[in-house]
C-alpha positions in Angstrom: -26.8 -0.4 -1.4 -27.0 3.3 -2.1 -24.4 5.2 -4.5 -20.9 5.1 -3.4 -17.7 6.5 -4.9 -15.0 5.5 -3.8 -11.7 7.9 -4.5 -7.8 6.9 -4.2 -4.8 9.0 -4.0 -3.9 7.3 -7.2 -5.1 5.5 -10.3 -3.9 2.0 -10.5 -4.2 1.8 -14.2 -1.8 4.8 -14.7 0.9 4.2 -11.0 0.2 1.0 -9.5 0.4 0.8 -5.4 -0.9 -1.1 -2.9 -4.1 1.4 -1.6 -5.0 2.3 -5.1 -5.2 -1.7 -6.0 -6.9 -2.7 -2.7 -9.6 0.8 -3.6 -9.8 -0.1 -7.4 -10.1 -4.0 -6.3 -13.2 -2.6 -4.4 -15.1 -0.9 -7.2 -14.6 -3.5 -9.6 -15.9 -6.0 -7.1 -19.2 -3.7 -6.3 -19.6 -3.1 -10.0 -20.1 -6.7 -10.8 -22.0 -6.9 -7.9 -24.3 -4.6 -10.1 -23.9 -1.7 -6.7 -24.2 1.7 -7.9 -20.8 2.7 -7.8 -17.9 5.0 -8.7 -14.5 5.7 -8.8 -12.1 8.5 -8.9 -8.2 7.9 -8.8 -5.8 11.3 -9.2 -2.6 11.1 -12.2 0.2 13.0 -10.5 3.5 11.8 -12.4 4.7 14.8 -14.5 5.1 12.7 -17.7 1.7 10.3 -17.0 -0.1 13.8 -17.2 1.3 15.1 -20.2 0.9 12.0 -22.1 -3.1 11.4 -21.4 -4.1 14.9 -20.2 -5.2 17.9 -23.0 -3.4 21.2 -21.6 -6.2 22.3 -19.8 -7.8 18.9 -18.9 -8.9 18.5 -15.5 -10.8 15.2 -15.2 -10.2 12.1 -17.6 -13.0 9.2 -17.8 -10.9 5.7 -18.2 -14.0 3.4 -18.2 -17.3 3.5 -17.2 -18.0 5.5 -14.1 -13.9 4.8 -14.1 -12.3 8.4 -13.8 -8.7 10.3 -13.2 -8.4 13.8 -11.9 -5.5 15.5 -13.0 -3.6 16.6 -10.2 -1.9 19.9 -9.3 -0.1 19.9 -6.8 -0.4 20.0 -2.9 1.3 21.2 0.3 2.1 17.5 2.1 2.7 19.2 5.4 -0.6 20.6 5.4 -2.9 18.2 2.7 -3.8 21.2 1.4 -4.3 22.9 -1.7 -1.7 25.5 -3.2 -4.6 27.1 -4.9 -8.6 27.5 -4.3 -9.3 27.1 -8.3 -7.7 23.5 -7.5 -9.7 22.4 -4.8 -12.8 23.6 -6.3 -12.2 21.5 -9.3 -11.7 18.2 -7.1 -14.7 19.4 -5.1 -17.0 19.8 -7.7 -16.4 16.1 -9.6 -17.2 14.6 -5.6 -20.0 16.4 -5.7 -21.6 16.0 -9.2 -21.6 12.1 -8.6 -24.2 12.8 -6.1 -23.0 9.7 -3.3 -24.2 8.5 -0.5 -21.0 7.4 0.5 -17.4 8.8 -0.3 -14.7 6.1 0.8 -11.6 7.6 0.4 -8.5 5.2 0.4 -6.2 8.4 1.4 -6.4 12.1 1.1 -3.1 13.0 -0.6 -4.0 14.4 -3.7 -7.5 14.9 -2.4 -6.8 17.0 -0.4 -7.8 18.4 3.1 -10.0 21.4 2.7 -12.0 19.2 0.2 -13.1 16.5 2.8 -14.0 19.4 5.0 -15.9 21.5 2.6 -17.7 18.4 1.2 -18.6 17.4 4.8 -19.9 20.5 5.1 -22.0 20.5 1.8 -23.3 17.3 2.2 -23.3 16.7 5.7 -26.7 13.3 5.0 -24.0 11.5 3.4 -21.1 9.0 4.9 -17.6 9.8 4.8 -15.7 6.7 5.2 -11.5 6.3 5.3 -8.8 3.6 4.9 -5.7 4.8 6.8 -3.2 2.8 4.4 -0.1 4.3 6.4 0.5 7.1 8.7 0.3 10.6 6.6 -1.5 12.0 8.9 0.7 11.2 11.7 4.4 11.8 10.0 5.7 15.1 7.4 7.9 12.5 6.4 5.2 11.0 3.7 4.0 8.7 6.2 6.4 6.3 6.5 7.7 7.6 10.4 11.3 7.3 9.1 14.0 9.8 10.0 14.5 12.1 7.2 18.5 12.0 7.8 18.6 8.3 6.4 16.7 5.2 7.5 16.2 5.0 11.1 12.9 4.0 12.0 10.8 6.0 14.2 8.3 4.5 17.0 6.1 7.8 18.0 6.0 11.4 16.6 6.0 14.7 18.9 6.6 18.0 17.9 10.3 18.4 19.2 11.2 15.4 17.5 9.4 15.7 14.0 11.1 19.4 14.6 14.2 17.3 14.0 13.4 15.7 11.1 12.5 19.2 9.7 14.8 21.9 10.5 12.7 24.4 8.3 9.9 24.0 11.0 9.6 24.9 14.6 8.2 22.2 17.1 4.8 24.8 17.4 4.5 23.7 13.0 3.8 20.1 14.7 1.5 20.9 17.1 -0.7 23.2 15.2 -0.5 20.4 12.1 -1.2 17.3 14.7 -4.5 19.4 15.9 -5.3 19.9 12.0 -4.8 16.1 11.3 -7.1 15.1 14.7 -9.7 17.3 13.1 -9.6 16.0 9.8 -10.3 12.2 11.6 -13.0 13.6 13.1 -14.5 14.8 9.9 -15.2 11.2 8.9 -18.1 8.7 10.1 -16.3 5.4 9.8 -12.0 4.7 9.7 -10.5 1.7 8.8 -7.6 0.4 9.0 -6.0 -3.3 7.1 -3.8 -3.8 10.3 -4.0 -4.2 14.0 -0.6 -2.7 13.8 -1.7 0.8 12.2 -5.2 1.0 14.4 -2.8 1.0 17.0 -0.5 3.5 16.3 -3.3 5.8 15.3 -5.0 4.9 18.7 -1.6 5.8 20.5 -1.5 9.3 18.4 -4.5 10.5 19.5 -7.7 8.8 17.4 -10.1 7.7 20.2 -10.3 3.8 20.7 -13.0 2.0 19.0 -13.2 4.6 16.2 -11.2 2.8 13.5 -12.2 -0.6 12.8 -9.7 -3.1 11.8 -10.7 -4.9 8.4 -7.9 -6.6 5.6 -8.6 -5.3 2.6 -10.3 -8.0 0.0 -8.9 -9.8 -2.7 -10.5 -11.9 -5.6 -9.7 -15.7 -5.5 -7.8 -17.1 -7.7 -9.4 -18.0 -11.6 -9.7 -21.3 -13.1 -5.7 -22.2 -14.2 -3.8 -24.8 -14.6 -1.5 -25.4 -12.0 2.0 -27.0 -12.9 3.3 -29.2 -10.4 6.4 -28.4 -9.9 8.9 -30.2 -7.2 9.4 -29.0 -3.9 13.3 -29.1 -3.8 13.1 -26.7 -7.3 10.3 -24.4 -6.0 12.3 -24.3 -2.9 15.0 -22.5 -4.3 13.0 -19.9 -6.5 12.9 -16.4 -4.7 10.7 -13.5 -6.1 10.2 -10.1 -4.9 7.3 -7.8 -6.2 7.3 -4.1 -5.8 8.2 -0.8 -7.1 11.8 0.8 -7.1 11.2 2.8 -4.2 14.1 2.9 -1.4 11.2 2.0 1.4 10.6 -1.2 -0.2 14.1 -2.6 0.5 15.0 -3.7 -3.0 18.5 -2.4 -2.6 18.7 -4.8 0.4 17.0 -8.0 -1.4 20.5 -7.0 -4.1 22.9 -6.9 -1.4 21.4 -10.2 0.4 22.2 -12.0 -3.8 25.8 -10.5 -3.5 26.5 -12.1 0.0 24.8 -15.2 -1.7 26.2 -15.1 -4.9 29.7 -15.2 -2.7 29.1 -17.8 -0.2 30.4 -21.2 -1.4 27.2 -22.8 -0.4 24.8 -20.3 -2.6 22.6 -24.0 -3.4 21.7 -22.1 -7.0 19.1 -20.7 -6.0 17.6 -17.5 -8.3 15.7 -14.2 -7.2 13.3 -13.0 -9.7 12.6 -9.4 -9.5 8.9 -8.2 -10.8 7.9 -4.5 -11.2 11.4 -3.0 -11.3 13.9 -3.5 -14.6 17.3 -3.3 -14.0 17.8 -0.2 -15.3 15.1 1.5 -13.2 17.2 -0.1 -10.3 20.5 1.1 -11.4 18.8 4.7 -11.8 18.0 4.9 -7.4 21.0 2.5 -6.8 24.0 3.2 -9.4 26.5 2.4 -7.3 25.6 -1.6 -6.3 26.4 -4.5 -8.4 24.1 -6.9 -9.6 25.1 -10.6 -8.9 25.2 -12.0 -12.1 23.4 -15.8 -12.6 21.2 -15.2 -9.7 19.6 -12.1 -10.1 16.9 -11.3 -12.8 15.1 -8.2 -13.6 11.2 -8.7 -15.3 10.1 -5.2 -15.1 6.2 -4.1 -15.2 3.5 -7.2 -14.8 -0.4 -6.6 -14.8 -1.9 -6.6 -10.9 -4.2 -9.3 -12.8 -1.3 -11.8 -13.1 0.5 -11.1 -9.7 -0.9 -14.2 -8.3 0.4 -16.7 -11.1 3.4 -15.7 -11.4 4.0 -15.8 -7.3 2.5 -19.1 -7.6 5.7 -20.2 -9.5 8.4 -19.2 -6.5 8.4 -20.9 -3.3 9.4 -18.2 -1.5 8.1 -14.2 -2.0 11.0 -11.5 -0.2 9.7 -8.5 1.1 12.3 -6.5 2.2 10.8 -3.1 3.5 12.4 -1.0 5.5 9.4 1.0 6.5 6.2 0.1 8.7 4.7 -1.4 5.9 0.7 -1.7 7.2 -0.8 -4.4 5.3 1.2 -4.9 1.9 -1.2 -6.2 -0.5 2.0 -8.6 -1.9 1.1 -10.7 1.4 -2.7 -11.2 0.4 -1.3 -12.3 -3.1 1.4 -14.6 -2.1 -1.3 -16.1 0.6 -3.0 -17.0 -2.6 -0.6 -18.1 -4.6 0.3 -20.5 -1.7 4.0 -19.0 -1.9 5.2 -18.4 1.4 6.8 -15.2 2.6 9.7 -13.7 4.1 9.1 -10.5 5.2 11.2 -7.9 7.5 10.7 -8.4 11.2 8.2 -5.0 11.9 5.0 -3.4 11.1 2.0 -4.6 9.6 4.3 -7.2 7.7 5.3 -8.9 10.6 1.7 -9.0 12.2 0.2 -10.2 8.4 3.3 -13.2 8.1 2.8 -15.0 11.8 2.6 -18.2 12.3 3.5 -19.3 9.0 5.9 -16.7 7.5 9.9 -16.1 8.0 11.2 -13.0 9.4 14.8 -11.4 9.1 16.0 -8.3 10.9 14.6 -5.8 9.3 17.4 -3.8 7.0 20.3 -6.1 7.1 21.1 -7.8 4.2 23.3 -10.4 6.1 20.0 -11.4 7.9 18.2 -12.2 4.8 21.1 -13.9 2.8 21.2 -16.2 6.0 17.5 -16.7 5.9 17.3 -17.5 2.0 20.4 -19.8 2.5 18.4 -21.8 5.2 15.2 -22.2 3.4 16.6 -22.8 -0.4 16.1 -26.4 -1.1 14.4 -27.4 2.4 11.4 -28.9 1.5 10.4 -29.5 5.1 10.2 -25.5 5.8 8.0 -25.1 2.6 5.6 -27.6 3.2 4.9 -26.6 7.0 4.6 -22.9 6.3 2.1 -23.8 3.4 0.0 -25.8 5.5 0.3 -23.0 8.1 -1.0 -20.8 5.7 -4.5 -19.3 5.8 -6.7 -18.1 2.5 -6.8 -14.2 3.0 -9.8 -12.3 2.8 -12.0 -12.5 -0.3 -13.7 -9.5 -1.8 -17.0 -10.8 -1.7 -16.3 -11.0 2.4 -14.7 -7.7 2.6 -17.7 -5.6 1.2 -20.6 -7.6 3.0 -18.3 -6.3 6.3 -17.6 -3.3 4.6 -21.3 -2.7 4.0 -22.5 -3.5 7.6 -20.1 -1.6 9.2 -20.5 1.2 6.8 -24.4 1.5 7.1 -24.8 0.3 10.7 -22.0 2.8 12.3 -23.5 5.8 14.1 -23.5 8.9 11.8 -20.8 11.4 12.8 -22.3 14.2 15.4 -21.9 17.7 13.3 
């Protein structure tokens, strides 16, 4: 295999999200593989970059051929660049590491005049790009969500995305739609980890065919020892992994505990909460109560250890309330053998079939009910583990990677 560097939005070992993971997952899998290999990720949190970054540091080397860019600032309506000096700076690190391939997992923070001018620069090598959710599609940070509050949204067009944004015309939408098609185009190979995203991008405008549908790769599970723990008490352990971000529904996993926690049939069951502490939830959500006895916060864990500790609930609640596209959480609890329950839309509900639970998507009620009916049945989590399938490894996803990668027709200039 020739160099690749593959960049991400983010750096996972300074803001830990899904795409960064499933890109960082990637180059740690091709640099054991002994592949010739890089990897940039961007620091954008205010306080991350004042605690690692000198004043007038740019670029920050974590590890070997492991680096951070420093990031400045963007326009998210346009992916652009507020200033040139900026963009150069990005620029000139993509270049100096001299790849074959750039595989960019996102362009937020990238940044769109640098995928052009770099296509431009070095138009012999491959630009390759995992569409992780729908930037290019929605203003509304990707997540097609009506900025007035959480109603979901099925298509975009200019009069309604107008809507959503009184401070533009429907003529911004156009102009940035034609942008966003061009910026597609500027790449050799797209990928997408759901049928469900692929399609949406299809219906948008991407031509069919162009983006190939591949799940992003995970690394099995280590030698451990597994505890054996009963059916009727893993049965009533609930866990939800995430970040304290409204989208991922938290505040609706909290509300479903309350309507337990009041029912006279709550079967003691407990929801462990992983990534968010209680304070960090109180912070986006002051006014809800917290269940006490049922409800427990554990704060940060290590992306290493996600799979273990999943491995100890029966059941793993994700409660988005966006079109999640192929939430990494799903690969981990397939894994940890630790069925899910997951809201009825998007990539979730595509990712969870056949084996998973689904609740309408945003109600609390819905979820409470579901929780209620599987807490203690033993029969419901032994059929949705043997329904289960092993999701794919890493090793899988970059021999498919690699073949699609190297055998896809170059992009015409």
């Amino acid at each position: 295999m020739s160099r690749v560097a593959i960049i991400s939005h983010s750096h996972p070992l300074l803001k830990s999200g899904g795409g960064e993971v499933a890109a960082y997952r990637q180059f740690q899998h091709l640099r054991v593989a002994k592949c010739d290999v890089f990897f940039v990720g961007v620091a954008f949190d205010p306080k991350t970059i004042e605690a690692v970054f000198a004043p007038d540091q740019i670029v920050l080397q974590l590890g070997e051929r492991d680096y951070c860019l420093r990031a400045t600032g963007m326009d998210s309506f346009t992916m652009e660049h507020a200033r040139a000096v900026d963009e150069d700076a990005v620029l000139a690190l993509l270049l100096s590491l001299e790849a074959d391939v750039y595989h960019f997992h996102h362009f937020w923070n990238i940044g769109a005049g640098v995928i052009r001018r770099l296509r431009a620069l070095r138009p012999e090598a491959r630009l390759v790009c995992t569409l992780h959710e729908f930037t290019a599609i929605c203003a509304n940070h990707g997540q097609m969500i009506k900025t007035n509050g959480r109603e979901l949204c099925n298509e975009s067009s200019p009069l309604a995305c107008a809507g959503c944004f009184p401070d533009r015309n429907a003529l911004d939408f156009v102009l940035r739609k034609r942008r966003m098609i061009e910026l597609m185009a500027q790449f050799d190979t797209l990928f997408a980890p759901s049928a469900f995203l692929a399609r949406r991008f299809q219906a948008w405008g991407v031509p069919e065919g162009r983006i190939c549908v591949i799940e992003n790769g995970i690394a099995p599970r280590g030698d451990v020892d597994i505890i054996e723990t009963p059916l009727g008490t893993l049965s009533r352990r609930f866990a939800f992994f995430g970040q304290a971000t409204p989208t991922k529904g938290l505040d609706i996993l909290v509300r479903a505990a309350q309507w337990i926690a009041a029912s006279p049939d709550n079967k003691d069951l407990t929801i462990d909460v992983f990534g968010v502490t209680k304070e960090g939830f109180e912070e986006i959500w002051p006014d809800e109560t917290l269940p006490p006895n049922i409800l427990n916060f554990h704060g940060r864990y290590q992306a290493a250890d996600a799979v273990d500790l999943m491995a100890r609930y029966g059941w793993i609640v994700i409660p988005s309330v966006w079109w999640e596209n192929s939430p990494v959480v799903i690969q981990e609890a397939r894994l940890a053998n630790s069925p899910v329950i997951a809201s009825n839309i998007g990539g979730m509900k595509e990712k969870v079939e056949g084996w998973g639970h689904l609740f309408e998507v945003g109600d609390p009620i819905s979820l409470g009910h579901k929780m209620l009916e599987l807490a203690g049945n033993d029969d419901a989590l032994t059929k949705a583990r043997q329904k289960m399938t092993a999701p794919l490894s890493l090793e899988t996803f970059c021999d498919l990677w690699t073949d699609i990668v190297y055998n896809t027709p170059a992009r015409k200039a």
